[in-house]
C-alpha positions as CSV (number, residue, x, y, z in Angstrom):
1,X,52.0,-132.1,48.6
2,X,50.7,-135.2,46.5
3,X,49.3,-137.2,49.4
4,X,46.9,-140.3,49.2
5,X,43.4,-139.8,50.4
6,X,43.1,-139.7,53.8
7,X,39.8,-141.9,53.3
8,X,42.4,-144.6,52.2
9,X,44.4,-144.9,55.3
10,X,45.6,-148.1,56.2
11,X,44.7,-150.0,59.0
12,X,47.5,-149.8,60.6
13,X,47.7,-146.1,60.3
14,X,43.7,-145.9,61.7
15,X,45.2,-147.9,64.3
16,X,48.1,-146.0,65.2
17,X,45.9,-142.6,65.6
18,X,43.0,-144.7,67.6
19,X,44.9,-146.0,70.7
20,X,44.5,-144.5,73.7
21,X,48.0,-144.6,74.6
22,X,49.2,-143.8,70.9
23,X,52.2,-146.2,71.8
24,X,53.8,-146.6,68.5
25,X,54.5,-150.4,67.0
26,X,57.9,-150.1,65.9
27,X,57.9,-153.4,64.1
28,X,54.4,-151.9,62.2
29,X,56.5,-149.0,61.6
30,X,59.8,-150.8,60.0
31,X,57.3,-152.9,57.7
32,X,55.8,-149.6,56.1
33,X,59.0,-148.2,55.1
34,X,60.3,-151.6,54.0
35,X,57.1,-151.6,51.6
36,X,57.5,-147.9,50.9
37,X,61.0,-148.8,49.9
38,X,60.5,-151.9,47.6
39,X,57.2,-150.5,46.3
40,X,58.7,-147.2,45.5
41,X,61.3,-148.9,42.6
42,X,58.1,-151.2,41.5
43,X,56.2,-148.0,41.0
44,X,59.1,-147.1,38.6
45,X,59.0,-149.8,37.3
46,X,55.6,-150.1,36.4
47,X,55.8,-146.5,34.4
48,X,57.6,-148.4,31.6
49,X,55.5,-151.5,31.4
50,X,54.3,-152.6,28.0
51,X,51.2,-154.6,29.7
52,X,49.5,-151.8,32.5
53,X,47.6,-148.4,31.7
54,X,47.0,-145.3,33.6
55,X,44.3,-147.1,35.6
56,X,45.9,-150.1,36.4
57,X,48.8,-148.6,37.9
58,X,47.0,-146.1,39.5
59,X,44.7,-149.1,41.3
60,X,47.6,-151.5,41.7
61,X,51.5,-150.5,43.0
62,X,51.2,-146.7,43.0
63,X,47.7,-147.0,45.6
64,X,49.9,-149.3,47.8
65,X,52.8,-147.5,47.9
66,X,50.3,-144.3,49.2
67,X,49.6,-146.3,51.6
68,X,52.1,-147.5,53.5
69,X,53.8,-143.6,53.0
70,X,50.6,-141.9,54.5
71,X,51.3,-144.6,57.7
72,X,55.2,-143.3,58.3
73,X,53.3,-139.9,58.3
74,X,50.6,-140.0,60.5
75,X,53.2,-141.6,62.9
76,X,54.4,-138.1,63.3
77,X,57.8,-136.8,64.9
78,X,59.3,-140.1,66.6
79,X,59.1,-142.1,63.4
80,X,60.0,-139.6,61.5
81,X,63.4,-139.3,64.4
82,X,63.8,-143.1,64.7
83,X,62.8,-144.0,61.5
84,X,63.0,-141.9,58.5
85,X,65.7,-139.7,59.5
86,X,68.1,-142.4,59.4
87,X,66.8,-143.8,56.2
88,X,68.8,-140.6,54.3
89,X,71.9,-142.2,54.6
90,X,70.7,-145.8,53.9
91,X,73.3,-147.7,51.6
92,X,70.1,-148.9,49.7
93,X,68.9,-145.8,47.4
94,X,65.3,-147.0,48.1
95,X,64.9,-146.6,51.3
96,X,66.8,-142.9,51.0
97,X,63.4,-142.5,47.9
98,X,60.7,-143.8,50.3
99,X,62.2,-142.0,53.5
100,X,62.2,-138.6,51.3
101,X,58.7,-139.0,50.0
102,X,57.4,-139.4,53.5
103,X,59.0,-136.2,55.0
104,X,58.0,-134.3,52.3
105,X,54.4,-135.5,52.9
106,X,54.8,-134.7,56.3
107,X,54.9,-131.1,55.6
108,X,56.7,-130.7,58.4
109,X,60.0,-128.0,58.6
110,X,62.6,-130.5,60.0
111,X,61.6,-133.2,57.3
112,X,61.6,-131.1,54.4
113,X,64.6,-129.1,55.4
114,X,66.3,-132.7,55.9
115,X,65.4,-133.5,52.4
116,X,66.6,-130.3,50.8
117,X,69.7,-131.0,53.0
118,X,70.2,-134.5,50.9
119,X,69.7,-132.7,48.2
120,X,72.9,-130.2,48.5
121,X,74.8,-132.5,50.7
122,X,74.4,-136.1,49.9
123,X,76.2,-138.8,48.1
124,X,75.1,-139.1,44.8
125,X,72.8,-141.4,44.9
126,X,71.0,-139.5,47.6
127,X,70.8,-136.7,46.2
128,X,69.1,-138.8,43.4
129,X,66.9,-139.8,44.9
130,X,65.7,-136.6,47.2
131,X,65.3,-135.1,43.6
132,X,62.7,-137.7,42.8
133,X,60.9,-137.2,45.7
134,X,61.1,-133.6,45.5
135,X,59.6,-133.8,41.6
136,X,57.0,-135.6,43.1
137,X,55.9,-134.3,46.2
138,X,57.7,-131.6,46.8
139,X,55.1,-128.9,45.6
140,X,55.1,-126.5,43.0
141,X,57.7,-123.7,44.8
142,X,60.2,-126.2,45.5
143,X,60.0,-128.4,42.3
144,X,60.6,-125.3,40.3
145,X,63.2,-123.7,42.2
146,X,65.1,-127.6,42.6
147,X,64.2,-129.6,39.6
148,X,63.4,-127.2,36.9
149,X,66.2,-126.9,34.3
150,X,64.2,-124.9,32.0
151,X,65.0,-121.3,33.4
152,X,68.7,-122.2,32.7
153,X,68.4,-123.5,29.7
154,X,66.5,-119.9,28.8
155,X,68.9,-118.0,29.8
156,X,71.5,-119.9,26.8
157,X,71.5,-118.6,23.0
158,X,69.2,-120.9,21.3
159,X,71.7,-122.3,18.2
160,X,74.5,-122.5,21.4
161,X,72.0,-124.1,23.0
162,X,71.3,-126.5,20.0
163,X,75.0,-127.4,19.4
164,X,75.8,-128.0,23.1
165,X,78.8,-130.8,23.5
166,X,76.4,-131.7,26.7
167,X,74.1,-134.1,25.4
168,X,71.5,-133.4,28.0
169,X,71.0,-129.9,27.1
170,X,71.1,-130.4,23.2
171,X,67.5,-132.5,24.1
172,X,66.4,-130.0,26.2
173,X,67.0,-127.3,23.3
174,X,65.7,-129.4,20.7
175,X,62.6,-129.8,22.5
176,X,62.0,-126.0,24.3
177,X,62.5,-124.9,20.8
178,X,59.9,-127.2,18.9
179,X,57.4,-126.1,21.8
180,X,58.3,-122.5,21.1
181,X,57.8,-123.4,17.1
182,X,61.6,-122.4,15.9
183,X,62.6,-124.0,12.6
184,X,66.5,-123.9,13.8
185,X,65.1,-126.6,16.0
186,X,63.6,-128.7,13.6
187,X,67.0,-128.4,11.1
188,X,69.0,-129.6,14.1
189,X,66.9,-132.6,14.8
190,X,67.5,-133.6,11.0
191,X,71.4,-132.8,11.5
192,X,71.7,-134.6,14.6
193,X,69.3,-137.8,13.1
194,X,72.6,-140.3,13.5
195,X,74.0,-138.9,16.9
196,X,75.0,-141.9,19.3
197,X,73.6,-139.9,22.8
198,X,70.3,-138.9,24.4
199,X,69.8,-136.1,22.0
200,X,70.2,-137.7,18.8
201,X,67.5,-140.7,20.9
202,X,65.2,-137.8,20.8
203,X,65.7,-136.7,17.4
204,X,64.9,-139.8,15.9
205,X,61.8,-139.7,17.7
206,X,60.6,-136.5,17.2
207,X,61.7,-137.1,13.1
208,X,59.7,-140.0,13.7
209,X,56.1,-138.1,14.5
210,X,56.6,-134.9,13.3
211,X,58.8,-135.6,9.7
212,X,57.7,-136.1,6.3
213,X,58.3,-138.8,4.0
214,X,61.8,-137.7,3.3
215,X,62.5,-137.8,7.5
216,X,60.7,-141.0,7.7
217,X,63.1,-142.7,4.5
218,X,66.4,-141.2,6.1
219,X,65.3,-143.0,9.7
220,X,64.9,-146.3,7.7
221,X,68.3,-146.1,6.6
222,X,69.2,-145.8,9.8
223,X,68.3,-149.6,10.4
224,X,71.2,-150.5,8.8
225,X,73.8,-149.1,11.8
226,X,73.6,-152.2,14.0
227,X,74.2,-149.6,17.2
228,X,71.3,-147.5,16.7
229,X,69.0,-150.4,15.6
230,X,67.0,-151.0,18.5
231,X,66.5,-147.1,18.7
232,X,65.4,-146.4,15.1
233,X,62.9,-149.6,15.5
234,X,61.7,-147.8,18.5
235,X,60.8,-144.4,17.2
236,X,59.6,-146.2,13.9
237,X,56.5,-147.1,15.9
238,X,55.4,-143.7,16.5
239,X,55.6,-143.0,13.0
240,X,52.3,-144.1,12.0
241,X,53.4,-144.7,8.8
242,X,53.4,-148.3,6.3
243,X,56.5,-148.0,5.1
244,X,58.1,-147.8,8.4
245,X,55.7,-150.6,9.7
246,X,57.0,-152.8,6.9
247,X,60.7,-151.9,7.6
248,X,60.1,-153.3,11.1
249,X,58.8,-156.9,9.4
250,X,62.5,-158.1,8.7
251,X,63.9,-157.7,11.8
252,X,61.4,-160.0,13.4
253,X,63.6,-162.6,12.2
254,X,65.9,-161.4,14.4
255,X,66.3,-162.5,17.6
256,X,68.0,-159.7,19.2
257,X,65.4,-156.7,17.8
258,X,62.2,-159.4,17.3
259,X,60.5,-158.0,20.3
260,X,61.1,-154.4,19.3
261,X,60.4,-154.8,16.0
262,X,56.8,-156.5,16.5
263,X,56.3,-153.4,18.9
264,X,56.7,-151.3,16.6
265,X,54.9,-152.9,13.8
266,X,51.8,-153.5,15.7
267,X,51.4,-150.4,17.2
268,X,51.4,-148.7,13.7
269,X,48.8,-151.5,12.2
270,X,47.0,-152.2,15.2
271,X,47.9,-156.1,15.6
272,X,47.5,-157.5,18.7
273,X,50.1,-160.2,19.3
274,X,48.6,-163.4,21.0
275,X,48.2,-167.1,20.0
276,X,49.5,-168.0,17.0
277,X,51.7,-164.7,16.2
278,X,53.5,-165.5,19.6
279,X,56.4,-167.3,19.4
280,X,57.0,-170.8,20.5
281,X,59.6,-169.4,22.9
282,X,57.4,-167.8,24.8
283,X,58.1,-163.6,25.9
284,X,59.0,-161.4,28.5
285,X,55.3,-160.3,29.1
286,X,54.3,-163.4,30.3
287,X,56.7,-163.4,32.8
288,X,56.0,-159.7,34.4
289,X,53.3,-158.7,36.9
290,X,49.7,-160.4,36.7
291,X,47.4,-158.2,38.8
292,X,47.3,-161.0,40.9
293,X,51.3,-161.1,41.5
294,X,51.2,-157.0,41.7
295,X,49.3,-156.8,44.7
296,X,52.6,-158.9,46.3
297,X,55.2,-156.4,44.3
298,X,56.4,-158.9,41.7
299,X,60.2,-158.0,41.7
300,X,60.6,-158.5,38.0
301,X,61.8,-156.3,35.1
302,X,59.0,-153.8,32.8
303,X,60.8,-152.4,29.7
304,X,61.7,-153.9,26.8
305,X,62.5,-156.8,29.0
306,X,58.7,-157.8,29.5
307,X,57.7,-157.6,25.2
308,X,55.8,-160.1,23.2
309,X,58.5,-162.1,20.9
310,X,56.3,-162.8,17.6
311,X,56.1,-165.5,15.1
312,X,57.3,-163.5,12.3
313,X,56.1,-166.2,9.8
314,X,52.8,-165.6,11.1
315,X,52.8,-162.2,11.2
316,X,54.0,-161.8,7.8
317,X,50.9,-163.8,6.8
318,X,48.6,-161.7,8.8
319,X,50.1,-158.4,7.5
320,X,50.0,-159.9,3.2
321,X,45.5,-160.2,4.0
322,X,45.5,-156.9,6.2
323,X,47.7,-154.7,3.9
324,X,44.7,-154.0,1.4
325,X,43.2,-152.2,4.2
326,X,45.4,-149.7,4.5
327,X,46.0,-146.4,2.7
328,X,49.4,-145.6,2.4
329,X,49.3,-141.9,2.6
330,X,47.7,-141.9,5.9
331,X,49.5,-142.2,9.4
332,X,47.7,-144.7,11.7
333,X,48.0,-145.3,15.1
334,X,46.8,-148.5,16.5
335,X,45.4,-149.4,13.1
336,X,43.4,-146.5,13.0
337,X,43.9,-142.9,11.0
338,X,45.8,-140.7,13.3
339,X,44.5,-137.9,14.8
340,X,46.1,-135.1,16.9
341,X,43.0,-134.6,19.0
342,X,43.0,-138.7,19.8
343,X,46.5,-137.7,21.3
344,X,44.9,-136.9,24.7
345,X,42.8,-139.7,25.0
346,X,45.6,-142.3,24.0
347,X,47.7,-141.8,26.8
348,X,44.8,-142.5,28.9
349,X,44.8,-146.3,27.5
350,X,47.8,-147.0,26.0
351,X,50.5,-148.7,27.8
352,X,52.6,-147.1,29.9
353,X,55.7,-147.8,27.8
354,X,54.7,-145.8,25.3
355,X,53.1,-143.0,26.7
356,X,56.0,-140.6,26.7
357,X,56.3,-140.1,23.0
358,X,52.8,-139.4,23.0
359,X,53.1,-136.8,25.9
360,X,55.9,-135.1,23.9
361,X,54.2,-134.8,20.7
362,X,51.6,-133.4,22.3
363,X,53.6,-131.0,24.0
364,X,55.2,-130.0,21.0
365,X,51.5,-129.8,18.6
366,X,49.6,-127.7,21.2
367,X,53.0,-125.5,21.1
368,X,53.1,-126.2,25.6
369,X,49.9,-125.9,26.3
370,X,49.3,-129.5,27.4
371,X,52.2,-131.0,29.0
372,X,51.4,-134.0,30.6
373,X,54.3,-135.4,33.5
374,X,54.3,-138.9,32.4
375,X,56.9,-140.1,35.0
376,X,54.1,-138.1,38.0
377,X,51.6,-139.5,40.3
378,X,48.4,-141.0,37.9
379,X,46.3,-138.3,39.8
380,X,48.2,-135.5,38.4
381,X,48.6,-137.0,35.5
382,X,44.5,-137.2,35.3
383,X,44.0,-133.8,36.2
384,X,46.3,-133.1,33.4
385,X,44.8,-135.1,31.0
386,X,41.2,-133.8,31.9
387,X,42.3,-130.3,32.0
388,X,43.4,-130.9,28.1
389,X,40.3,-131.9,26.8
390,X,38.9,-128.5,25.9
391,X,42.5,-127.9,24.3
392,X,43.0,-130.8,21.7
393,X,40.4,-129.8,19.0
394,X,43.3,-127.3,18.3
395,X,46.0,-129.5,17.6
396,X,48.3,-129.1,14.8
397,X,48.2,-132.6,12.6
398,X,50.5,-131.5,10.2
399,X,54.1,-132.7,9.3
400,X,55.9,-130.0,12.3
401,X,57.8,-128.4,9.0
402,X,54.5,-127.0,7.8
403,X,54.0,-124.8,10.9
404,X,57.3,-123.9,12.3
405,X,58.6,-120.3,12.5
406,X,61.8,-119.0,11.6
């Protein structure tokens, strides 16, 4: 059910089982789930930061937050009663996250019925949040039978599917039938390139790693609609391609996309943005989470909030010597040649930001063989990753037009 290591326990959780008396400390208690709590949104947090990797997240908030949810469990019944119980209805969605993943844990019948209960009967935010914990916890049986949209989405015509007014499902279709290797799919990810919602977000991504040069040329245009800017910079990056990393250089001049735009840009050429090519104004990274300011659950935004802002002067200079190393009818990624079978091993170093482009792409080239849950537990996550080893020398590298079915 996704718990820590019971090698890990805290002390206070050793403590709690080694008394004689077994009287619980209620104040011990009300600290766990207040950590649980703030720890839980950090964790979130942290699966969108530009500066952390697998590892780091896995060693930093994520083992905490184990932690101090294996204590409310090994508490047993009267916490759960006193404690947890009561956390479903907190006016803080947090607590209502942290209390779920706990009763899940505990594997008992009151505490998962009581989450499945929040589930059907809660206030929306609840019911949020007792999906996340279920997703994560919950087990295979209940995650597919609460969280799993796919069977639904099965059950729909695939071009109804595909022109859905419901945004949501239109993403969903575009990617099931990509995985599945249906060329409708592909023809409705060109047609719905300039759509202002989620699915035409995911469009422009997927154009972005699986398009040609044509795709990559009508996603430059798209720089030009000020609304979809930030977007278009964004999938840009995952192009791997020069032309769309030297699309990204003007924009650096701009102080509303700089940040975005040097992402972009250096995760294409492989530029690492530090000293000089930082600008005078400092960034958002430096204000994030140190490891040592993790370990005390810096409260402070990930995201695009927390990016590098470059001197674009100076990384115009840079790019005018490095360009003549580059061939531009190759795709890079990090400055390097692309290669599906390196897809598997990037997203066990590359920031955590990035990571789910990757994971789709790879879902989509190994046709869903290797789907990795980029928003799970970094021990699932692992297994994943090491379980796909054997399976990315068989990766499709080709623009996703030259493989697709009818």
């Amino acid at each position: 059910m996704g718990r820590a290591d019971p090698a890990i326990r805290p002390p206070e959780a050793r403590s709690l089982l080694g008394r004689p008396d077994r009287t619980l400390r209620w104040d011990v208690l009300e600290a766990h789930l207040d950590e649980a709590a703030f720890l839980a949104t950090q964790w979130e947090r942290a699966l969108v930061c530009p500066s952390r990797d697998l590892q780091r997240v896995k060693e930093g908030v994520e083992q905490r937050l184990h932690l101090h949810l294996e204590a409310l469990v090994v508490a047993g019944s009267k916490a759960a009663e006193r404690l947890l119980l009561p956390a479903l209805t907190h006016e803080d969605p947090e607590y209502i996250r942290a209390a779920c993943m706990a009763l899940l844990r505990s594997g008992t019948e009151v505490g998962v019925d009581s989450v499945l209960r929040t589930l059907t009967q809660g206030e929306q935010d609840a019911r949020k949040e007792a999906q996340r914990a279920l997703a994560l916890d919950g087990g295979p049986a209940l995650r597919r039978e609460y969280c799993d949209s796919e069977q639904e989405l099965r059950a729909v015509e695939p071009r109804e599917a595909l022109h859905s007014p419901d945004p949501a499902v239109r993403e969903a279709a575009l990617v099931l039938g990509l995985v599945r290797g249906q060329r409708i799919a592909w023809q409705a990810c060109q047609q719905q390139l300039d759509a202002r919602d989620a699915a035409g977000s995911t469009a422009r991504l997927l154009l972005a790693v699986g398009g040609d040069d044509k795709d990559i040329e009508r996603l430059k245009s798209l720089l030009q609609v000020s609304n979809l800017r930030a977007d278009v910079l964004w999938a840009l990056g995952f192009s791997g391609r020069l032309s769309a990393a030297e699309a990204c250089l003007p924009w650096m001049h701009d102080k509303a996309f700089a940040s975005i735009a040097a992402e972009a840009f250096c995760s294409i050429v492989g530029l690492k943005l530090e000293g000089p090519l930082v600008s005078e104004e400092g960034s958002g990274d430096e204000g994030f989470m140190s490891p040592e300011e993790d370990l005390d659950g810096d409260p402070r935004p990930g995201g695009e909030a927390a990016l590098i802002a470059p001197h674009p002067e100076a990384v115009e200079s840079w790019w005018a010597r490095a360009r003549k190393g580059f061939n531009p009818a190759e795709r890079y990624f990090g400055g390097a040649p692309f290669s599906a079978s390196g897809l598997v091993p990037a997203l066990l170093s590359i920031p955590m930001r990035r990571r789910p482009p990757l994971a789709l792409e790879l879902l989509i080239r190994s046709q869903g063989r290797i789907a990795v849950e980029v928003r799970s537990w970094t021990h699932v996550q692992w297994e994943q990753l090491h379980a796909a080893q054997g399976e990315s020398g068989r990766l499709k590298a080709q623009p996703f037009a030259a493989w697709l079915g009818g």
